[in-house]
C-alpha positions as CSV (number, residue, x, y, z in Angstrom):
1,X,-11.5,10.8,9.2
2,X,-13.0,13.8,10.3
3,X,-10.3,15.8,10.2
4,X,-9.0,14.4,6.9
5,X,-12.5,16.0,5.5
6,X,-11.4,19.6,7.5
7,X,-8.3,19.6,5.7
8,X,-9.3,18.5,2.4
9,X,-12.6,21.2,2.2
10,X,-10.0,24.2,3.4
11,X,-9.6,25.6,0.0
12,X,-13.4,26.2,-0.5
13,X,-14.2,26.8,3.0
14,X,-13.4,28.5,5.7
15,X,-11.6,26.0,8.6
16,X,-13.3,27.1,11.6
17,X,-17.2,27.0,10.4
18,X,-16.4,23.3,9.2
19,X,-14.8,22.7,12.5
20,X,-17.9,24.4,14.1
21,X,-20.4,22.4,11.7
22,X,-18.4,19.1,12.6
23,X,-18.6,19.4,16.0
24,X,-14.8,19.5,16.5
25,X,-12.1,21.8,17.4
26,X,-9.9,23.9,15.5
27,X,-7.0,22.9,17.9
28,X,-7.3,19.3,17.3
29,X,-7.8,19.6,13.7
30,X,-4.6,21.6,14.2
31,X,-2.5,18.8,16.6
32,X,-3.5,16.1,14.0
33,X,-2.4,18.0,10.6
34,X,1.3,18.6,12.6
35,X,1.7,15.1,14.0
36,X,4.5,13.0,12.8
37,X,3.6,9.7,10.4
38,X,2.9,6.8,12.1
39,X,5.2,3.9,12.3
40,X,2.6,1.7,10.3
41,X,2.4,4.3,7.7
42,X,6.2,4.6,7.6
43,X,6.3,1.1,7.3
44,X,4.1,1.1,4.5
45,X,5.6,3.7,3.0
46,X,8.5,1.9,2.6
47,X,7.1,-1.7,1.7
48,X,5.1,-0.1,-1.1
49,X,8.1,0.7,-3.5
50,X,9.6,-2.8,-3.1
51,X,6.3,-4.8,-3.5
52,X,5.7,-2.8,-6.8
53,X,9.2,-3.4,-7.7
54,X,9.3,-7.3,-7.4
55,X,5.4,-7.4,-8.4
56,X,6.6,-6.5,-12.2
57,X,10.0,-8.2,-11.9
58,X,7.9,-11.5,-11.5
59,X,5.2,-10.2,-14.6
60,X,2.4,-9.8,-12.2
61,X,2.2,-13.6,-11.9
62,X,2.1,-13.6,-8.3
63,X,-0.8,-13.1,-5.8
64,X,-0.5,-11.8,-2.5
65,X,0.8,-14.9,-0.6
66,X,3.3,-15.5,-3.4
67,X,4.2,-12.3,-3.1
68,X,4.4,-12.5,0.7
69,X,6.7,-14.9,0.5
70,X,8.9,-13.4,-2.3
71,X,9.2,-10.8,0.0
72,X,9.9,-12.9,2.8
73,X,12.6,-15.0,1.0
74,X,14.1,-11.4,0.3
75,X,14.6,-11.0,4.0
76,X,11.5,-8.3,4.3
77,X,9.3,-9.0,7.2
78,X,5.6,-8.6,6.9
79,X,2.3,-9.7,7.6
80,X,0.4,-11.6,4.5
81,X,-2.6,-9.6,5.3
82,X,-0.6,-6.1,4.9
83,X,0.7,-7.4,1.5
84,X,-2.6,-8.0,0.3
85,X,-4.2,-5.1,1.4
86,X,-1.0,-2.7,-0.2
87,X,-1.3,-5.0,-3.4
88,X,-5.2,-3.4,-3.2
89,X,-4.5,-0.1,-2.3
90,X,-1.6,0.1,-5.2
91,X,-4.1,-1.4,-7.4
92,X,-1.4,-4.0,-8.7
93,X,-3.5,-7.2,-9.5
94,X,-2.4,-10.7,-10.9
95,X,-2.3,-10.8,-15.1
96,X,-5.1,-13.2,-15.9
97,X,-3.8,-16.5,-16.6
98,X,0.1,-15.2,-16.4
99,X,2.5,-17.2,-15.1
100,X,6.3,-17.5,-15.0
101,X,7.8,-18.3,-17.9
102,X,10.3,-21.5,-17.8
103,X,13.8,-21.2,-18.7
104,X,14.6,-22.3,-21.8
105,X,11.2,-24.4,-21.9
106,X,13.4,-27.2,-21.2
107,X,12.4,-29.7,-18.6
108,X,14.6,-31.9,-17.1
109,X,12.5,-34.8,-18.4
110,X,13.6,-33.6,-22.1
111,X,17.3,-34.0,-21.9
């Protein structure tokens, strides 16, 4: 977090005196801006897209363990918990009182 803060202040101040007033290292600031993405982050990075994608194919009538198991059904492999917490961080919420619509609005009762 720290170093998120460094990098973010750099273009109003000068690296090294926020380093020094942070009580951290200019090399370490340094190592963590050139390190590769995590494989939870690439993960994410790649769930994101999708979840979006199927959230509006189903007209944002799903929550996250609907959604969860969407996405399981479609053969992608997660944790309930990261779906919710993506579904946050996208800010993609459930339409108030949406849900699917039937097909045809024909039940089988009707025929």
């Amino acid at each position: 977090m720290r170093y998120a803060f460094i990098h973010a202040q750099e273009c109003t101040h000068r690296g090294t005196h926020l380093c020094a007033t942070l009580a951290s290292s200019r090399r370490g600031c340094d190592v963590w801006r050139n390190r590769p993405v995590s494989a939870r982050t690439a993960e994410e990075q790649r769930l994101l897209p999708v979840q979006q994608r199927l959230h509006q194919q189903i007209l944002e009538a799903y929550g996250a363990i609907k959604l969860w198991r969407a996405l399981n059904r479609s053969r992608i492999r997660g944790d309930h918990h990261r779906v919710a917490r993506l579904l946050k961080l996208a800010s993609l919420e459930t339409a108030p009182g949406s849900r699917i619509p039937q097909s045809a609005g024909v039940r089988a009762t009707d025929q």
